[in-house]
Structures are given as structure tokens and as C-alpha cells.
C-alpha positions as CSV (number, residue, x, y, z in Angstrom):
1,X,14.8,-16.1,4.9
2,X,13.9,-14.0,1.4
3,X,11.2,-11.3,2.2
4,X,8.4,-13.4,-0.3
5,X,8.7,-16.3,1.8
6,X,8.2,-14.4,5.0
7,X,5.2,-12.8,3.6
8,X,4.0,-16.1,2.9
9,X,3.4,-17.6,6.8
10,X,0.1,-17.0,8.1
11,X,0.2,-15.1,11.7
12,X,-2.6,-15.7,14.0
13,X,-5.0,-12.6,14.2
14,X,-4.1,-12.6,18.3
15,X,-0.3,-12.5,17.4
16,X,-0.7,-9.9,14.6
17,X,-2.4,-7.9,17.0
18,X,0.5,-7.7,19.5
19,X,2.9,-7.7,16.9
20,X,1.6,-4.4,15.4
21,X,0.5,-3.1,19.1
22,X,4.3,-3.2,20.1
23,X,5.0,-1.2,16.8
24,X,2.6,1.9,17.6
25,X,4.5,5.3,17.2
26,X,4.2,7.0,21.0
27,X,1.4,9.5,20.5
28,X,-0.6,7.9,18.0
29,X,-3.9,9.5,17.5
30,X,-7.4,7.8,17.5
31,X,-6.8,7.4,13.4
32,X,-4.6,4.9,13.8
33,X,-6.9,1.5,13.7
34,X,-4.8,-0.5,16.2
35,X,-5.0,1.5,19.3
36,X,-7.2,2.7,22.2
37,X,-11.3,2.2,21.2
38,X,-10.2,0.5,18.3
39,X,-8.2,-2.3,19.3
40,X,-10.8,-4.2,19.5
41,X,-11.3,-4.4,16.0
42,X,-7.8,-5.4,15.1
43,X,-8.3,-9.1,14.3
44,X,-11.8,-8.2,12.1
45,X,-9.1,-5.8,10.2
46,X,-5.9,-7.9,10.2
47,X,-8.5,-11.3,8.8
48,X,-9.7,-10.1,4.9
49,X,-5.5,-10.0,4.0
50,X,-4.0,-12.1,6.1
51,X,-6.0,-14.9,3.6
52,X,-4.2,-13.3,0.8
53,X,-0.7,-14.0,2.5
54,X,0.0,-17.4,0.7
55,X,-0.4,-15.8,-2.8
56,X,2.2,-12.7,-2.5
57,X,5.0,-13.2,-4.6
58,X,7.0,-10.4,-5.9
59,X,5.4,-8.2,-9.0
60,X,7.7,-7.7,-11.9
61,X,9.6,-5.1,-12.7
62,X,8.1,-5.3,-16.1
63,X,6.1,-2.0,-17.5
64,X,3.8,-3.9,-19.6
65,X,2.5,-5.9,-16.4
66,X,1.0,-3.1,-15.3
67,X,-2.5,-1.0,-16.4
68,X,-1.7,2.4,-14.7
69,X,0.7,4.6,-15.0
70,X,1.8,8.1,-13.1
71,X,4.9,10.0,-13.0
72,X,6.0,11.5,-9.5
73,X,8.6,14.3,-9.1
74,X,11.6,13.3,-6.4
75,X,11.8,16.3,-3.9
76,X,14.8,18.0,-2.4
77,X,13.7,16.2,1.3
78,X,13.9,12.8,-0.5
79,X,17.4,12.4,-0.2
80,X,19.3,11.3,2.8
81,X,23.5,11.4,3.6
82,X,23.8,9.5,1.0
83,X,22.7,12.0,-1.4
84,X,20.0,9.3,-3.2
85,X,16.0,9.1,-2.0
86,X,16.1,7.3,1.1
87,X,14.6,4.1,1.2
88,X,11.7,5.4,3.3
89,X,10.5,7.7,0.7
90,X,9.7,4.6,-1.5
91,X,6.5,3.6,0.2
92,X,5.9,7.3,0.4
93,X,5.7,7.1,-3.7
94,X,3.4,3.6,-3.2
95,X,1.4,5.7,-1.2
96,X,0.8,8.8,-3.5
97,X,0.3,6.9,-6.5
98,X,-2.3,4.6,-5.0
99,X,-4.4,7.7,-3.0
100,X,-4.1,10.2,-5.7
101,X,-5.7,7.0,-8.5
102,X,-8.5,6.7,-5.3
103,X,-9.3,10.1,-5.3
104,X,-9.7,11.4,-8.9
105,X,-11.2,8.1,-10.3
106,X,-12.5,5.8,-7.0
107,X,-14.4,8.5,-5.0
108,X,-12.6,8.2,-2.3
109,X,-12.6,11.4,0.4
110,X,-9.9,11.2,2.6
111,X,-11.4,14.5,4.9
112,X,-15.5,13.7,4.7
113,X,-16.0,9.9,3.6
114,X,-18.0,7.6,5.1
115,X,-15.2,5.0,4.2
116,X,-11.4,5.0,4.5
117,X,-8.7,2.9,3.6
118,X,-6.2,1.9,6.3
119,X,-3.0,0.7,4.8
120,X,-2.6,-3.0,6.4
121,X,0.4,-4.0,5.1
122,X,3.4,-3.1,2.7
123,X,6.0,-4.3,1.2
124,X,9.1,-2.9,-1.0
125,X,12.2,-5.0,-2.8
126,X,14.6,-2.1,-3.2
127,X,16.3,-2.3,-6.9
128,X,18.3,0.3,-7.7
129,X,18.6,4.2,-6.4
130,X,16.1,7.0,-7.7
131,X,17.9,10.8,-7.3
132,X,16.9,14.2,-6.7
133,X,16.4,16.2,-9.4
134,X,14.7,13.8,-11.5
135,X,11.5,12.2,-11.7
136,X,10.1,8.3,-11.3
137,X,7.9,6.7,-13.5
138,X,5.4,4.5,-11.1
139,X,3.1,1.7,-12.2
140,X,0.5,-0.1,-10.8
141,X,-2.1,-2.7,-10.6
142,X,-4.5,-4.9,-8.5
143,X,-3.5,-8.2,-7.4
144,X,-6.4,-9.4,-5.3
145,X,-9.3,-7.7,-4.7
146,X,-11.8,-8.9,-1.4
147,X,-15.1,-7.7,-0.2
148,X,-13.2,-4.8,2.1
149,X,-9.7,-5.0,1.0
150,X,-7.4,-4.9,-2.1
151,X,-3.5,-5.9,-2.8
152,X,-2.5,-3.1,-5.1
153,X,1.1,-4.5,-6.9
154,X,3.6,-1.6,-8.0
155,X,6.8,-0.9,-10.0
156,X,8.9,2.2,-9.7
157,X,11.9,2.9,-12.3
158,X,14.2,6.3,-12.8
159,X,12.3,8.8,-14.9
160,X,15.7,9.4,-16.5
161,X,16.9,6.4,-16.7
162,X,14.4,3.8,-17.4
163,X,16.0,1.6,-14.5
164,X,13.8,-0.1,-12.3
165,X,14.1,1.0,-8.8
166,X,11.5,-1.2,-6.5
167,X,8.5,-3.4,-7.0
168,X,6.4,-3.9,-4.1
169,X,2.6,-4.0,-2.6
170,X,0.4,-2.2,-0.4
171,X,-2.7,-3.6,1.3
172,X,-5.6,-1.4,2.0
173,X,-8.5,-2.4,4.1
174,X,-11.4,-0.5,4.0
175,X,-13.4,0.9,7.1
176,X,-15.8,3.2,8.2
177,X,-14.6,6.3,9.4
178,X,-16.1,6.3,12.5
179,X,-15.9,2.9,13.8
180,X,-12.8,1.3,12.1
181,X,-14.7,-1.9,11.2
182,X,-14.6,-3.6,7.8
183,X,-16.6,-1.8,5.2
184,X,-17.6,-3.2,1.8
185,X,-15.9,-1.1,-0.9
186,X,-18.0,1.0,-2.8
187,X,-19.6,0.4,-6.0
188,X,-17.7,3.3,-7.9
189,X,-14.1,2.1,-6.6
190,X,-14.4,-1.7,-6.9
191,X,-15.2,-0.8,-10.7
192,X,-11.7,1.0,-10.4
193,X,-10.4,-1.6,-9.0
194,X,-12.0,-3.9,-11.3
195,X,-10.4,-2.3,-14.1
196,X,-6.4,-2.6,-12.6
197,X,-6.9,-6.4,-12.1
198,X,-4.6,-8.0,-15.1
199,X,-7.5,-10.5,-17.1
């Protein structure tokens, strides 16, 4: 079965629960939304995307299709035997380009904020290989955008180049920092947001 038609069946809150419960790193702090006091709140976090699940299909590789742009630097602990970025490090660049777009523009205060985004769900289509030295060219956009969540699309090609190297998406869901239950995104980010959402 192709990864975009997995992404599009609908699992039951209860099941997603377990699902992502058996997938819990040993260890795992009281940050991570799925565990210990917060289990609770699972279902109320897994709901806002798991509506958006019949819509995913696979973003282009297509730089015009997008309305941000960064460019990352590849690191010497990128690489793997293989001597290309491992695979891994692809949602690490996802990650980075997202965060660092929420921090400078959305408001967003990963250390003292009332509200946080907890990554829900990702997804990456591998494409071609991206090498250290060198650089990647990232691009990015909003594909849905809820009352507590957003589907951020992306594109990554070779700085050098020009070859696309992955297109994929990241879900956020955004919670208070205290409680981990579904908060509304603030006024200053959802005009962010508002902005990366193709017309």
C-alpha cells in the first residue's frame, strides 16, 4: 500500500492511542503528550488532525508551490555509513524550518509560552540524497489550518544541486503548556499561518 493512501484511513481515537502508547521511547519525560498525567488527553489531541486525514496527498516537489523559503546547512553528524544525510535527519530539517518560522514571525516561546506545539504527525517521501558539505534549500507552506492545529506541507532539494530531495508534512497541535489540552492558536501565529496558506 503507497504511504498517501495509508495516511488516508481514519484510526479510531482509542486505537491511535494505543498505537502511539506502544511507540513511547523508555524514559519519556512528562513533555511528551501521550504518557503518564497526560494520557488522558490523547484522543482530545489525536481528534483536530485525524479529520484532516482524508485530504493528505503528497505536496509537490515544485518551488513555486510554496510561500516560504529557508536555507539549512547539512552538518558533519548528518551522515550515516553511507556517507549521505541519513534519512532520519530529514524530519530533523522539517522540524527546524517549521520552529525557527514560529519563533521569529509566530510568537511562539518554546521555554516560557503559555502554548506549545506538539508535533502529531509526520510524514516524509524520500527523493533523492542531500550530502555533507553542502547546504538544502527548504520550502514550505500551510495545507490546512484548524482552530488548534495546522498541516504545514514542505519540499527539500540539494542546495547545490537544485534536485529535489523529499516533500513531506508535519502536523502540529497546539496545547497549553501545563495541561496538554487543545489550545486555540494565537492571534499573531494564525495570521502567520494565514499568510503560508496557497489562495
Amino acid at each position: 500500500m503507497q504511504p498517501q493512501h495509508l495516511a488516508r484511513r481514519l484510526i479510531h481515537p482509542t486505537a491511535a492511542a494505543t498505537r502511539l502508547r506502544s511507540c513511547v521511547p523508555v524514559g519519556a519525560g512528562p513533555l511528551w503528550p501521550f504518557t503518564g498525567r497526560h494520557e488522558a488527553t490523547t484522543a482530545s489531541l489525536l481528534i483536530p488532525w485525524l479529520a484532516m486525514a482524508q485530504a493528505f496527498e503528497t505536496p509537490p516537489a515544485d518551488r513555486c508551490a510554496y510561500l516560504h523559503h529557508a536555507t539549512l546547512q547539512t552538518r558533519w553528524n548528518d551522515t550515516d555509513a553511507y556517507r549521505h544525510v541519513n534519512n532520519a535527519d530529514y524530519y530533523g530539517y522539517f522540524d527546524t524550518v517549521i520552529n525557527a518560522l514560529l519563533i521569529a514571525e509566530g510568537g511562539l516561546d518554546i521555554h516560557g509560552g503559555e502554548t506549545i506545539g506538539l508535533c502529531a504527525e509526520s510524514h516524509c517521501k524520500f527523493l533523492g540524497p542531500l550530502w555533507f558539505p553542502g547546504s538544502v534549500e527548504a520550502y514550505l507552506r500551510v495545507g490546512h489550518l484548524g482552530n488548534s492545529s495546522v498541516r504545514y506541507e514542505l519540499a527539500l532539494f540539494d542546495g547545490e544541486s537544485g534536485e529535489p530531495a523529499a516533500v513531506g508534512w508535519f502536523v502540529h497541535v497546539f496545547v497549553d503548556a501545563k495541561t496538554r489540552r487543545p489550545a486555540d492558536i494565537s492571534e499573531q501565529m494564525r495570521t502567520l499561518l494565514q499568510r503560508l496558506q496557497p489562495s
